[in-house]
N, C-alpha and C positions, 0 to 999 in steps of 0.2 A: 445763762439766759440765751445765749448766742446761739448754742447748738440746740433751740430747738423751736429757733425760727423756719427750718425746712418743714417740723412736722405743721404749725401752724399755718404757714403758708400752702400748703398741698392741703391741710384738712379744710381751711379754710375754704379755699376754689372747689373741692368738692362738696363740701357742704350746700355751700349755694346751689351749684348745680342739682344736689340730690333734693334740696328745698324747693325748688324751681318744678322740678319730677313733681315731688309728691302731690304740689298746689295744682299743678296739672294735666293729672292723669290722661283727664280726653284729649290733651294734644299730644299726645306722646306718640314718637316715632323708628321708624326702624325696629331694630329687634327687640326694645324693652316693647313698643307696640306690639310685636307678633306674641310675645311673650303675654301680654298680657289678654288679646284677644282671644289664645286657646285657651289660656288660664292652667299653663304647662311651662315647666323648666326643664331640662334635659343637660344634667350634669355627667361628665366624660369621666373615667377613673381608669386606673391601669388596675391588672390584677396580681402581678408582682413586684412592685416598683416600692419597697420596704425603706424608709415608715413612711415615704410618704402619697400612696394610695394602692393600697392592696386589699384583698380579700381577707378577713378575719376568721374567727371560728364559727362564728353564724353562715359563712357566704357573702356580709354587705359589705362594700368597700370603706377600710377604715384607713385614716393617718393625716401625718402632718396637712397636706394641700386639703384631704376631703374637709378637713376643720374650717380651715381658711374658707374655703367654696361654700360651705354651711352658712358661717357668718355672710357671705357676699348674699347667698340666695335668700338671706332672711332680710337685707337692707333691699334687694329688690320687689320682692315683697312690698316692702313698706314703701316705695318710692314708686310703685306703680297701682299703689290701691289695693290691692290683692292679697289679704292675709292666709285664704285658704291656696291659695295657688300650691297646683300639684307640681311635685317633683321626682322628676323620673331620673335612671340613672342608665347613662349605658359606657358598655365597656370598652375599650380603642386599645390598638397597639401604636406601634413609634408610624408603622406604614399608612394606617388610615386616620389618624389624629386630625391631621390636616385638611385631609377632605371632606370629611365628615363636621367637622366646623364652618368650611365654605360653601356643601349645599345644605347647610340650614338642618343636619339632621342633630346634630348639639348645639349647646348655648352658650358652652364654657366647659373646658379640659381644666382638671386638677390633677395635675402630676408629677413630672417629673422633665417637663419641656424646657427646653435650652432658647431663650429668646436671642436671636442673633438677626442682624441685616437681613440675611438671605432668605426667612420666614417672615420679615419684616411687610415685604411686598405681596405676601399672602395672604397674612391674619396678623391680628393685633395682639397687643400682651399687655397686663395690669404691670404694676408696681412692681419691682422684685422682692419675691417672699423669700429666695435662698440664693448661696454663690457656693460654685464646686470647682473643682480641679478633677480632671481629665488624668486617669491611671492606668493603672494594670495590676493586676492579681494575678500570681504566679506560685508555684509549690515551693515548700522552704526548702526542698531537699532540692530543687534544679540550682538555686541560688542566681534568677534571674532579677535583679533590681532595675536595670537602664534598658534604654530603648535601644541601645546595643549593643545587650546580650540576646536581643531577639531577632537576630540576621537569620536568615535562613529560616526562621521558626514558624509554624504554624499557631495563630491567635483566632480567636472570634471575638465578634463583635456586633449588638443589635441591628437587625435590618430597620433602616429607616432613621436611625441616631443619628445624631450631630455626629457621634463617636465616628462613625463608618467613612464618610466626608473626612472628618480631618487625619484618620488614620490613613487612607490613602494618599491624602499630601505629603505626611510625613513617611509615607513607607518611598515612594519618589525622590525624595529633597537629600536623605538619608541615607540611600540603596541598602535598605533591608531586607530586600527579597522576602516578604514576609506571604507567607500564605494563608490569606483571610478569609473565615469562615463565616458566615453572618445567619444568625440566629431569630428566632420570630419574637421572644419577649426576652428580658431579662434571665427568668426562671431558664429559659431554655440553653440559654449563652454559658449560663452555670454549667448545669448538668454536660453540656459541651465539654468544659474545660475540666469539673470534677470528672468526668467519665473517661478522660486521658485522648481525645480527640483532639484539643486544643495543647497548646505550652501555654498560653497566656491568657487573660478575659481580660478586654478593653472596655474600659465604664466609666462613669461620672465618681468620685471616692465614694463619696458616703454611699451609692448603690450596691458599689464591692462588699464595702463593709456592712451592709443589710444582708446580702448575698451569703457573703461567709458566715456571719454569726447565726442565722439560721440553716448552716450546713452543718453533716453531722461530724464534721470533724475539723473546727475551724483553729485549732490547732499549728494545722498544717502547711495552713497559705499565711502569705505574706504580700502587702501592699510593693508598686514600684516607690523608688526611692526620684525618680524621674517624672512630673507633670507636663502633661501635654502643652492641657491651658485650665485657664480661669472662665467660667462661665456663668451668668444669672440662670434663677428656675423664675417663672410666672404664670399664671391661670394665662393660657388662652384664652381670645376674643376674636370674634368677626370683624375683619377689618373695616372700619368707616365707620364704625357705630361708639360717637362720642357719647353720647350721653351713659349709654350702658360700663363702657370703661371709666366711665366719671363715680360710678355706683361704686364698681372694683376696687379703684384709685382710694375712695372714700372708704372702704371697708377698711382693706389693707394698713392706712394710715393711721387712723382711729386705733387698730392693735397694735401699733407702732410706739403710738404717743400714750398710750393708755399703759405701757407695760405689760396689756396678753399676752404677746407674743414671746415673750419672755418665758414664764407660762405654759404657751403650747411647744414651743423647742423643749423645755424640760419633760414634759409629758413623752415625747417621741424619741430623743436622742437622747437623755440620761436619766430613762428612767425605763422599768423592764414593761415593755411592748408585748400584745396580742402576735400568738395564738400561745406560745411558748416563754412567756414571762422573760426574755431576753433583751439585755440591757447594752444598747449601741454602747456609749459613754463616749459620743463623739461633740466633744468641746464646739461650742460656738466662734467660729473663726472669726478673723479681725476683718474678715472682708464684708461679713453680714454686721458685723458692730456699726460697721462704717453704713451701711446702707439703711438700718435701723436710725441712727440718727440722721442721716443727710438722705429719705430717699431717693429714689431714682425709678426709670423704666427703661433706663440707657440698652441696647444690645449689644454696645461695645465692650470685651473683655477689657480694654485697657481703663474701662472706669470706676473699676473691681481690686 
């Protein structure tokens, strides 16, 4: 009974809130307003960011976050009146995510965003839907496991990442002399370091491991045996807009307590994914267990 007073308590406060929405519509403000006055949503997606918002074999963005964002955009819907409300989709990298949330040209990022302080003062974040640790992916044949076996080394890493930020701290604190390479998406960070450019690719794990197991010889890499850090994933939100994060918060929760989400992590990490029937079989960590029963929106890694 005890452990599931957090989901009660959080569905409960958003409910009301979302209750409060729905009875009424004409007062509604900020962005569930603007949203509802064009009678348009504008959902962000990555397009190789595996499983959780990439391109499928059709071209439309599928995976773990676009599910989640699904469920959110159909509780907004319902919370602001509007069942036919259009929804559009556009694509962001790690460089423009951020700004393109702040002048108003998306409504919400599903992907693979790292909520920390320092985007805190930017843009808002919902509930944490995932928690990752900070690696590297390296050839099995160089036999690079730590972060120093990679002195002197050339690495890449996404332009715009969290990754890039704390990599440079730690190439300083460390003297790794590391010579950093910085790539436009995901995909590209890859082909970097598969195409023998790179010694190392810097990423969030489970990205490597999406990265590799759609590569054509994933055989060959091997994750570091060294983590950076610990980090939350979350939908982006425009900062100052409670009510709209109240929607979020309420979605989020509801597949918490409900056991979806159970569910949609088996659907993506252990079970075989779009385009290529391939099968993550990446275990549910004790850190999302923890966040599943107690949630959070924390962006402190130490609450992970």
């Amino acid at each position: 009974m005890k452990s599931s007073l957090p989901h009660l308590v959080i569905a409960a406060t958003a409910a009301l809130a979302f209750a409060s929405l729905g009875a009424n519509a004409a007062e509604l403000t900020g962005r569930l307003k603007t949203i509802k006055e064009r009678n348009t949503i504008t959902v962000a997606y990555r397009e190789s960011s595996i499983p959780f918002s990439y391109l499928g074999g059709n071209g439309q963005p599928i995976g773990y976050a676009q599910d989640i964002c699904q469920k959110i955009v159909e509780d907004v819907k319902a919370a602001i009146g509007s069942p036919d409300l259009v929804v559009k989709r556009q694509a962001v990298t790690s460089q423009n995510r951020i700004p393109l949330i702040q002048n108003g040209t998306i409504d919400l990022e599903c992907g693979t965003t790292v909520n920390n302080p320092e985007r805190q003062a930017l843009v808002s974040f919902s509930t944490t839907y995932f928690v990752v640790g900070t690696k590297f992916v390296s050839r099995k044949a160089d036999r690079l496991a730590t972060l120093q076996d990679l002195k002197g080394k050339t690495v890449v890493a996404t332009t715009g990442s969290n990754t890039v930020m704390r990599l440079r701290g730690i190439d300083r604190r460390e003297g790794l002399n590391l010579n950093l390479i910085q790539a436009k998406d995901f995909s590209d960070s890859m082909l970097t370091f598969t195409s023998g450019r790179a010694d190392a690719f810097f990423e969030d794990d489970i990205n490597l491991v999406g990265q590799i197991s759609f590569s054509l010889n994933p055989a060959d890499f091997t994750l570091s045996t060294d983590t950076l850090s610990r980090d939350p994933y979350a939908v982006m939100l425009p900062r100052g807009e409670p009510e709209f994060k109240a929607v979020a918060d309420k979605t989020i929760a509801r597949l918490f307590a409900s056991g979806e989400i159970r569910a949609l992590y088996d659907k993506w990490f252990q079970s075989p994914i779009p385009p290529r029937g391939v099968n993550l079989r990446f275990p549910m960590s004790d850190a999302l267990v923890k966040v599943i029963a107690k949630p959070t929106d924390s962006p402190n890694p130490s609450d992970y």
